[in-house]
Structure formats: structure tokens, C-alpha cells
C-alpha positions in Angstrom: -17.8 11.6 18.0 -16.8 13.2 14.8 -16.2 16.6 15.4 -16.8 19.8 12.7 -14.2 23.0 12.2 -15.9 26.3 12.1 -19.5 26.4 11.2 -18.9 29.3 8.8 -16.5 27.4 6.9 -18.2 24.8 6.2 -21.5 27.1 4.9 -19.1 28.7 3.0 -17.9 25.6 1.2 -21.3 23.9 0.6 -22.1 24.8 -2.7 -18.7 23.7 -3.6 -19.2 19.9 -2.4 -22.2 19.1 -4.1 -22.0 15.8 -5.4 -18.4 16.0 -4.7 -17.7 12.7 -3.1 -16.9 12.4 0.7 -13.7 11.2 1.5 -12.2 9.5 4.5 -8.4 10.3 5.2 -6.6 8.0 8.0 -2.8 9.6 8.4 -1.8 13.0 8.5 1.9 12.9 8.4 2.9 15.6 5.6 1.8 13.7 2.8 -1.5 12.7 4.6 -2.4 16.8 5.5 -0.7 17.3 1.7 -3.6 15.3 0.3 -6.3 16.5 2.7 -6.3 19.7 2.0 -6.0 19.2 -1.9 -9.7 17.7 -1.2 -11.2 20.3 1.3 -9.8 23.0 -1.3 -11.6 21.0 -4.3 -14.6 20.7 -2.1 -14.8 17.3 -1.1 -16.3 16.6 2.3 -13.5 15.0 4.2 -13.3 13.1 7.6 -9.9 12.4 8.9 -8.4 10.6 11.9 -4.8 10.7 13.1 -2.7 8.5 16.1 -1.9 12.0 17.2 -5.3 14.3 17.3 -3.4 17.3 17.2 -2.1 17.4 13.7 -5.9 17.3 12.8 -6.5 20.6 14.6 -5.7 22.6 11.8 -7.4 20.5 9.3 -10.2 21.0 11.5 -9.9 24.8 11.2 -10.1 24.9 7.1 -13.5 22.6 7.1 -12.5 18.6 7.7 -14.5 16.4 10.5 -12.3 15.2 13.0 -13.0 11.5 13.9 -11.9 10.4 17.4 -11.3 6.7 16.4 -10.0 5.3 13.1 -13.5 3.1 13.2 -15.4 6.0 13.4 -13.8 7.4 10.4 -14.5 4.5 8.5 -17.5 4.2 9.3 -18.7 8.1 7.8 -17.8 7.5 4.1 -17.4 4.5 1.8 -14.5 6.1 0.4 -11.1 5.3 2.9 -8.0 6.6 1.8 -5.1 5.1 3.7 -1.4 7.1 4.8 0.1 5.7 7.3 3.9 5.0 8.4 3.7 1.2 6.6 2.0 -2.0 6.2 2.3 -2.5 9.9 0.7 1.0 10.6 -2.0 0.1 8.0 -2.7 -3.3 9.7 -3.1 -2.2 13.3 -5.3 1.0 12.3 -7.9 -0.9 10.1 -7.9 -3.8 12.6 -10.7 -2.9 14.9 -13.1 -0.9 11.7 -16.0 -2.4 10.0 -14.5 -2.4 6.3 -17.8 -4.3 4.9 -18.7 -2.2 1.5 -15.8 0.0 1.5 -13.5 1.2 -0.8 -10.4 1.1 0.6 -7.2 3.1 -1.4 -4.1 2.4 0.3 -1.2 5.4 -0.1 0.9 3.6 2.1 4.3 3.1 1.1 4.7 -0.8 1.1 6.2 -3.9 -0.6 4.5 -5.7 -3.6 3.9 -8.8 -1.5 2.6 -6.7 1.2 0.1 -5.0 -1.0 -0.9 -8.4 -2.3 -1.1 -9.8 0.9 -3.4 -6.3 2.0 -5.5 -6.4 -1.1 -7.0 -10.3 0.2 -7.2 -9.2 3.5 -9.3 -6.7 2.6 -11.3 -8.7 0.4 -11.7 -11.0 3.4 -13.6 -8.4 5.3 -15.5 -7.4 2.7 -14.1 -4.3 1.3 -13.1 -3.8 -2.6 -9.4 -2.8 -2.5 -7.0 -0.6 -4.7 -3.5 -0.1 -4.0 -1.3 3.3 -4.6 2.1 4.0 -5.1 2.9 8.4 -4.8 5.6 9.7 -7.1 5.6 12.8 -6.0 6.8 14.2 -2.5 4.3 16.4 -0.4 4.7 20.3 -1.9 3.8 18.3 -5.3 0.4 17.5 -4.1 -2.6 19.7 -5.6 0.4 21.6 -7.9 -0.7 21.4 -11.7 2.6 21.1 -13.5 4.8 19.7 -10.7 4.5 16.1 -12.5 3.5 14.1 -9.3 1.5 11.7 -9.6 0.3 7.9 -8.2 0.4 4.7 -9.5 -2.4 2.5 -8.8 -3.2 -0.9 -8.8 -6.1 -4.1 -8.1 -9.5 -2.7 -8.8 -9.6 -1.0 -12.2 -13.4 -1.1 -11.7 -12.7 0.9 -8.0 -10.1 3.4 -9.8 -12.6 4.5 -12.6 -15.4 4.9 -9.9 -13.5 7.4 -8.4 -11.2 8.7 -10.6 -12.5 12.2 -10.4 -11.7 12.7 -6.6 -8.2 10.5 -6.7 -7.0 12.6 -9.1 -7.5 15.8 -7.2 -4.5 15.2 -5.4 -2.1 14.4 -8.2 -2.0 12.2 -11.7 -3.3 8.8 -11.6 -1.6 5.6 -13.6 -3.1 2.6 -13.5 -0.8 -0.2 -14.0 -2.8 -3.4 -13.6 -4.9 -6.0 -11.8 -2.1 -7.2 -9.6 -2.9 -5.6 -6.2 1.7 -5.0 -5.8 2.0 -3.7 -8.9 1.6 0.1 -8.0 4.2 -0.4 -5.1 6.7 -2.8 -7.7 6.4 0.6 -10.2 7.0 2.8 -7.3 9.8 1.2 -5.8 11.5 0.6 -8.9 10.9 4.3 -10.1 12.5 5.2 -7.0 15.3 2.6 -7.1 16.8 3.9 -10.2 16.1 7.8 -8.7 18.8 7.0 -6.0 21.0 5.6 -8.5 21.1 8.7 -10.2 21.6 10.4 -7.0 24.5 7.9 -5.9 26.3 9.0 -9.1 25.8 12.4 -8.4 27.3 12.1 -5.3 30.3 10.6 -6.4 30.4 13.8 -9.1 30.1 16.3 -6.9 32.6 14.7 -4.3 35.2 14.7 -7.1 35.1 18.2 -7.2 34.8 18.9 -3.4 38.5 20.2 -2.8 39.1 21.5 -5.7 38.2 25.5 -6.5 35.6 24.8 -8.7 32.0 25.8 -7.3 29.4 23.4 -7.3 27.1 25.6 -9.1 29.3 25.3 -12.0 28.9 21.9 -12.5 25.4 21.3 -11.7 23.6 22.8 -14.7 26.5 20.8 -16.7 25.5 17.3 -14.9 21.8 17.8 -15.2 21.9 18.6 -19.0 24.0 15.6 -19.4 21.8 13.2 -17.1 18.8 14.6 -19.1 21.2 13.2 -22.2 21.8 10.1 -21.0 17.8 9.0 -19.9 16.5 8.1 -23.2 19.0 4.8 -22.9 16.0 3.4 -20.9 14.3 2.9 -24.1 17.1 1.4 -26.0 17.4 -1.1 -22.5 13.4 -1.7 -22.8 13.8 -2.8 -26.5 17.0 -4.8 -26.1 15.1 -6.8 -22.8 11.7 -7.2 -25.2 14.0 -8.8 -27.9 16.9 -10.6 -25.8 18.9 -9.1 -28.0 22.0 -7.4 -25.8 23.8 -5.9 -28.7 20.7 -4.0 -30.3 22.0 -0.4 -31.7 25.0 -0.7 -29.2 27.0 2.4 -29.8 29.3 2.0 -27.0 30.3 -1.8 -26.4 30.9 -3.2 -22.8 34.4 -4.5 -23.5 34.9 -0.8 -24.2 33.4 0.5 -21.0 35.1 -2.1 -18.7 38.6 -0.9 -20.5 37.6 2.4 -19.1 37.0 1.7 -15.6 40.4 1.9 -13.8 40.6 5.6 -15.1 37.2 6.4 -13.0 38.9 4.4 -9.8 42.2 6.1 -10.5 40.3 9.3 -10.7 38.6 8.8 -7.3 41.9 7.9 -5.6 43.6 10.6 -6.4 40.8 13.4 -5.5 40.6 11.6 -2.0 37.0 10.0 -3.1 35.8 6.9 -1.9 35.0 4.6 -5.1 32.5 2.6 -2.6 29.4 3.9 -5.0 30.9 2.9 -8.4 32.9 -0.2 -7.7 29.5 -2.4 -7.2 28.5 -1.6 -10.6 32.0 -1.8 -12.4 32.8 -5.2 -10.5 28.8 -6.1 -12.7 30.3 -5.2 -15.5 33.6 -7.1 -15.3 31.3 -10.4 -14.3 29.5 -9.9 -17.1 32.5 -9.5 -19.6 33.9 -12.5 -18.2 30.8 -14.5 -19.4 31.4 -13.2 -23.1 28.9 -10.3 -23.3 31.8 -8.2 -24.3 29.5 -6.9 -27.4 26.6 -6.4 -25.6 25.5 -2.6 -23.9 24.6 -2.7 -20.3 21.8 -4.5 -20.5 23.4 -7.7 -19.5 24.2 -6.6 -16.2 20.2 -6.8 -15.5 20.0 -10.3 -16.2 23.0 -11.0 -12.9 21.1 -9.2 -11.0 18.0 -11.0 -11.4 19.8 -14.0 -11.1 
């Protein structure tokens, strides 16, 4: 039985969810209670269900129904908004519901091929299906400004239905029919974040046992990395053309000639080169096949061998 928080609460909130759409929240880790109460606070009915009941208790408390089965939280809207640990998770929750004329948007953090696989098992059991990737971690939900936002992907007929209510929450980005789209966007997005990070790492481990505070550098290496990000574009336009040595500035011939300093660098500040030497042994490969004029774009093209 779906159960209501206070009574008063939700008086107090009805003029605010008229024709607001009702929404259906399975998961309630931190992004899941992130997202829910970025709807009860817009005025959205909500019904949510969680594994664990008691991290709906306080969701309970500011206004949300609290389903005691994942079925019977399907079953109150037409709108289902999935966040759960992963595909798996997603799987073994949705098994046992009646999905027949839902809308199903799945926030779950998964593979391309697993959303593609998702999006047709849905389908099967009669539910439309629209898959999400979140850029944004959870105090970045329902903050103007912050720059969070999802990708989403399958149904662009499902997205603009409900585009009003999805993008309470955060941005929306709809990158195309292809159900594993939003999680290839996420996942590469994300890919080249903990690049960044790696390199930072390795920057700030240079410096560990030396007297130079941290705090020093940091303002240094984010103007510089802020610099060095419009070379995406310049790697965009060189992989659209084929052409490697497009507007080179610095050649890779140049850069490989540079490397041992980095390594020698590392050795002698007591720094493990386990983080740059990957990349650097790319870039000698790459050499060796003649792409000593090139940028880095060549390197791509190994890795996608």
C-alpha cells in the first residue's frame, strides 16, 4: 500500500502540483533522494520505492508516497524514472512490474550495449523507453548554475513529452535515437574527466616533498588546464577531415623528443611515472609509424584499433 507523509504537507503543496506531472522514482541512493526532492520542491506528485524502506522515511516527511513494492510504484504513474546501483539492479527491480504504457527513463549508470539491450527489453513489455546519462554529481541536482546536466537518448518523441519535468532536476541533452548513446556520451565525458585528474595527480605528486604548498600550484594548473581544453576542437576538426597535421603548432616528433625530461623528472622527485608512461609509450608507437608531423590526434586512431 502506498503510503502518504504528513497530511498538511501535502495540502500545503497542492496548488503547486496542478497539472505538474506525477512522477515515479525507483532508487534513493544520493542521487535518487537528489532528484526526488528537486520534484517534490517543483511540485510534482512523486511516488518512490527503495530496496531499503528507510531512506524513503524522510522523503516521506517533505510530501512523497511511499510504495511498499517496486510494482506498486509503477503501477501509480506512467512516468518511471529509474536509479538504481546498475543494469543488474535495473533488471531485477522492473522484473516483476507491469511496464505496459509506461514511460520508462533510466538514470542508471550503464554501458551502451546495456542500454541498447534495456531499451528492447522494454519495448518487449510494452513500455516506450528513454535512456539517461547524469553529468553532474548529487549537490548539483536542482542548483541553477552548477552546470549538471543529463544526456538522453532513444525516444525523442518520450524526451519532448516530458521535457518540462526531466528538466527540473538538471539540463537535458538529447543526443540521438540510439537507445546507448546517452551512456557512450556519459562515459566518454567522464573518461577524459579522469584523465585530467590522472595528470593532476602526477602534478601535484611532483611537488609533494618539496616546500612548495599545494595551494600555490592549484590556481596555476587549473588556469593552464582551462588553456589547454579548447585543443578538443582542433582534435574534432582534424578527426572530421583525416587530416592529423591540421594547424599543428606543436609536432609529435617534437613532443616525443621531450618525453625523457618528464620520466627523468619523475625519477628524481621519487614519483612513480606509472600514469604518463602509457600515453608516452602511444606516442612513441605512433612516431614509429611516420606520424611524426601529425598533433596527437594519431594516437586516437591506435587506440581504436
Amino acid at each position: 500500500m502506498i503510503t502518504h507523509g504528513p497530511v498538511a504537507s501535502l495540502i500545503g503543496m497542492a496548488h503547486n502540483t496542478v497539472e505538474k506531472t506525477s512522477v515515479t522514482l525507483l532508487g534513493l541512493g544520493a542521487m535518487g533522494s537528489a532528484l526526488a526532492r528537486t520534484w517534490l520542491a517543483a511540485g510534482h506528485p512523486l511516488t518512490v520505492w527503495n530496496r531499503t524502506p528507510a531512506r524513503a522515511a524522510a522523503l516521506a516527511a517533505e510530501g512523497a508516497s511511499v510504495a511498499d513494492s517496486a510494482a506498486e510504484a509503477v503501477a501509480a504513474n506512467t512516468l518511471v524514472i529509474v536509479c538504481l546501483r546498475d543494469d543488474a539492479s535495473v533488471g531485477e527491480t522492473l522484473s516483476g512490474t507491469d511496464l505496459a504504457g509506461r514511460d520508462v527513463v533510466n538514470l542508471t549508470t550503464g554501458t551502451p550495449a546495456q542500454a541498447r539491450v534495456r531499451a528492447a527489453w522494454a519495448r518487449d513489455r510494452g513500455a516506450r523507453y528513454l535512456d539517461g546519462g547524469i553529468m553532474a554529481v548529487p549537490p548539483m541536482i536542482g542548483a541553477p548554475g552548477a552546470g549538471g546536466h543529463v544526456f538522453y537518448s532513444g525516444s525523442r518523441e518520450l524526451l519532448e513529452r516530458h521535457q518540462d519535468t526531466l528538466g527540473v532536476p538538471a539540463g537535458t541533452t538529447y543526443v540521438g535515437e540510439d537507445a546507448g548513446f546517452a551512456a557512450l556520451y556519459d562515459v566518454a565525458l567522464l573518461s577524459a574527466m579522469y584523465g585530467m585528474f590522472a595528470g593532476t595527480a602526477h602534478a601535484f605528486a611532483l611537488i609533494r616533498k618539496e616546500g612548495i604548498d599545494p595551494a600555490t600550484l592549484a590556481p596555476l594548473l587549473a588556469d593552464w588546464l582551462v588553456a589547454m581544453a579548447p585543443a578538443v576542437h582542433q582534435t574534432a576538426d582534424q578527426l572530421r577531415t583525416g587530416d592529423y597535421t591540421r594547424g599543428v603548432v606543436s609536432r609529435l616528433a617534437m613532443q616525443v623528443a621531450g618525453t625523457p625530461t618528464f620520466l627523468r623528472t619523475a625519477e628524481e622527485q621519487g614519483v612513480s611515472a606509472e600514469l604518463l608512461s602509457p600515453y608516452f609509450e602511444l606516442m612513441r608507437r605512433r612516431l614509429a609509424e611516420g606520424g611524426g608531423d601529425e598533433s596527437l590526434t594519431g594516437l586516437i586512431d591506435l587506440l581504436a584499433r
